[in-house]
C-alpha positions, 0 to 999 in steps of 0.5 A, spaced: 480 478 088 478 485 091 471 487 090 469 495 090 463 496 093 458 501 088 452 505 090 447 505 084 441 510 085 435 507 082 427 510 080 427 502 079 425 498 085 427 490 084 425 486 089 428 480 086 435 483 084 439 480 090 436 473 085 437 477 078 443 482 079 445 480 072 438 482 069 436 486 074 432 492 070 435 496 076 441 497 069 435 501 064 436 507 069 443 506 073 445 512 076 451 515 079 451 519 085 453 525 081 448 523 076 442 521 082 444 529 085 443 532 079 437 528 076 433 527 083 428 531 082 426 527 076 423 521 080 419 522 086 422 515 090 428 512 088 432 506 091 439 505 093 442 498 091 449 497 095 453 493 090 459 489 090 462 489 083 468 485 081 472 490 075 465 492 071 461 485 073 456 486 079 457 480 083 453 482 091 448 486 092 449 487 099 443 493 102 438 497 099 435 504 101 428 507 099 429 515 099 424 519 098 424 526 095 
């Protein structure tokens, strides 16, 4: 099994997601980086979860970075 590791960007912080990945309500406002560059200034603090996913399924969060704008 080969994982891809995906960066998701956040306004959502989940202290509990590395428990709760599945239901994390990180989902409700998921963001691409592409879409996170455009968006950015939407939110004053944003988080950056490292995730592992096996195909469409997150399986491992691995890191996450506060950034700040």
């Amino acid at each position: 099994m080969i994982m891809e590791n995906v960066n998701i960007y956040s306004p959502i912080n989940d202290p509990q997601i590395k428990t709760e990945l599945q239901n994390s309500p990180i989902w409700n406002k998921a963001y691409t980086e592409e879409e996170y560059r455009s968006n950015s200034q939407r939110y004053q603090m944003w988080f950056i979860y490292s995730i592992k996913f096996d195909g469409l399924k997150p399986k491992q969060v691995t890191n996450v970075k506060k950034v700040s704008n």
